[in-house]
N, C-alpha and C positions, 0 to 999 in steps of 0.2 A: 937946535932941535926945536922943534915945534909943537907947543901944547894945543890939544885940542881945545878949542872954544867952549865953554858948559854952555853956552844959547846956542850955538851950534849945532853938537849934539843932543842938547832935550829935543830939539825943533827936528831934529832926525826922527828922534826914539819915537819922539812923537806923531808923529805921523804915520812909521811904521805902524804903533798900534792903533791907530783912529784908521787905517787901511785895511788891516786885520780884522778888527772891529767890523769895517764897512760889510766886507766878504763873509764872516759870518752874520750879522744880520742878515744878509741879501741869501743866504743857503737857507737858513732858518726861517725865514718866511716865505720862500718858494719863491720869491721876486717877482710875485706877480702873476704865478699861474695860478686859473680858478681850479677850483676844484669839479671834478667831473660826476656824472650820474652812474653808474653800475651799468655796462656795458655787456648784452652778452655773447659770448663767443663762441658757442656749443654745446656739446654735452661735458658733463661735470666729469672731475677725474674720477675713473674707476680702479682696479685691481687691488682695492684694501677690503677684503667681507666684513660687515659689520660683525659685531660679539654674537657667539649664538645661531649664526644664520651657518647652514649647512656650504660646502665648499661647489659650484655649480663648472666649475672649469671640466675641461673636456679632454682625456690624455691620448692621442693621437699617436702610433709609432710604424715610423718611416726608419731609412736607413742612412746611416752619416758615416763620415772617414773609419771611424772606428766601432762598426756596428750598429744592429737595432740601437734608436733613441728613441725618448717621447719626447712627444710637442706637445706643449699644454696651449688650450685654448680656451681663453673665458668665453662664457655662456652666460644668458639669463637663466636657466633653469638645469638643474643635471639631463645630462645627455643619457638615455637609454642607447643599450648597444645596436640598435637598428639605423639610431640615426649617428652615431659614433662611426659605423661601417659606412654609410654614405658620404660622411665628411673625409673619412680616409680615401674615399673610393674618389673624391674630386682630386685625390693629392697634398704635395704640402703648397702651402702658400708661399705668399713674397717673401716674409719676413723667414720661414721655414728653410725657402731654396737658400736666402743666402747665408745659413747657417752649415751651408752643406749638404741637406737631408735630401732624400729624394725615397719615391714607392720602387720596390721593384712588383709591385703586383701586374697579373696580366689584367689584358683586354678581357676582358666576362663577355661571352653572348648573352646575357639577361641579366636579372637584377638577383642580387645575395638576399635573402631575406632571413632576420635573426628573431629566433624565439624566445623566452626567457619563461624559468621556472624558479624556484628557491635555492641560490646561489649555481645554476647552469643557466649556459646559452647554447643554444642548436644554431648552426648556420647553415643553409640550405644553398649549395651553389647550383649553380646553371649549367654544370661541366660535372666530368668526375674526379672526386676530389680528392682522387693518390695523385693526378697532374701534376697537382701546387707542389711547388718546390717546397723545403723548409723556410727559406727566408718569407713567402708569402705568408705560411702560415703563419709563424710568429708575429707577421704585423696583423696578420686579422685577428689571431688568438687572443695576445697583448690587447689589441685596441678592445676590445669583445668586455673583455674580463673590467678594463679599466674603466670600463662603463657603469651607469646605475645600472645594477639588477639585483632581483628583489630577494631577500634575506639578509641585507646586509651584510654580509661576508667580505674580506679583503679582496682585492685582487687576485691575491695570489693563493684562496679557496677556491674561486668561482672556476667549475670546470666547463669547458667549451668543446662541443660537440660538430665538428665539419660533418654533412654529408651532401652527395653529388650522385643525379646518374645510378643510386643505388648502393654507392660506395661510403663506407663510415672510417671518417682518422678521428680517434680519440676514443676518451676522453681526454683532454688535455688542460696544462694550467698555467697561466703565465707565471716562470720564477725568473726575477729579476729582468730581464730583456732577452727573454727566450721563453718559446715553448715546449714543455714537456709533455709526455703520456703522464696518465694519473696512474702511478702504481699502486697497485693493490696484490695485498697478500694471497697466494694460490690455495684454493682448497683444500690441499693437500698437506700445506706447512698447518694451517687453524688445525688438522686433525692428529697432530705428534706431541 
């Protein structure tokens, strides 16, 4: 049997650690690369709002596998529901389609134009507005409501007014991802 050498193996160990050694030295000082200037690469990350600053994203709702969704959309400033409707009226985007989502609204002969009063929006179509199916309405209703307008009221106060051609659907209000009529009690129950 064969004893190992002690100058043998220190001259091993040894090296092992003087190599180790070497390799961390040469991490630890970067081996040689300088160091560089602040390079820039575009616009700075966004989607965190500072403390305090109101929320400016913009709730868009289109239709997915399972129903009205919303698509949120940052914004620099809160979206009034006039240009809320216009953004919906382009569609969903890239990142929107491949999520699923698509409009089913129609082709408009002319432009929607959205009023706002304290906690209602009027939408004025270019058509008559028993046409619209339910699904349309609920995404203009939805998108309408999930817009700034003024009184600050939720969503799901703010009542929105279609009319077309003469014709009037509503009031209505977006609850949860659908539109309702605003019901209100008949004159008749307030006097029993």
């Amino acid at each position: 049997m064969k004893v190992p050498n002690a100058v043998t193996t220190g001259l091993a160990g040894g090296l092992a650690t003087g190599l180790l050694a070497g390799v961390l030295a040469c991490a630890l000082s970067g081996c040689g690369i300088a160091p560089t200037d602040v390079i820039d690469a575009g616009e700075p990350a966004a989607g965190v709002k500072s403390p305090g600053q109101p929320a400016a994203d913009v709730q868009l709702f289109f239709y997915g596998p399972s129903g009205l969704r919303s698509a949120t959309r940052p914004a620099k400033a809160p979206v009034d529901p006039q240009n809320a409707i216009e953004l919906l009226m382009d569609g969903p985007n890239h990142a929107e389609r491949q999520r699923g989502l698509s409009s089913v609204l129609p082709k408009f002969p002319g432009r929607l134009l959205a009023t706002t009063g304290r906690g209602t929006v009027h939408l004025a179509l270019p058509m008559n507005a028993k046409l619209l199916d339910s699904a349309s309405l609920n995404q203009l209703v939805c998108t309408a409501a999930n817009a700034r307008v003024p009184g600050n009221k939720p969503p799901g106060e703010v009542t929105v007014t279609v009319t077309g051609q003469g014709v009037r659907v509503g009031p209505m209000v977006c609850g949860g991802n659908n539109a309702f009529p605003v019901v209100q009690p008949s004159p008749d129950a307030a006097a029993h």
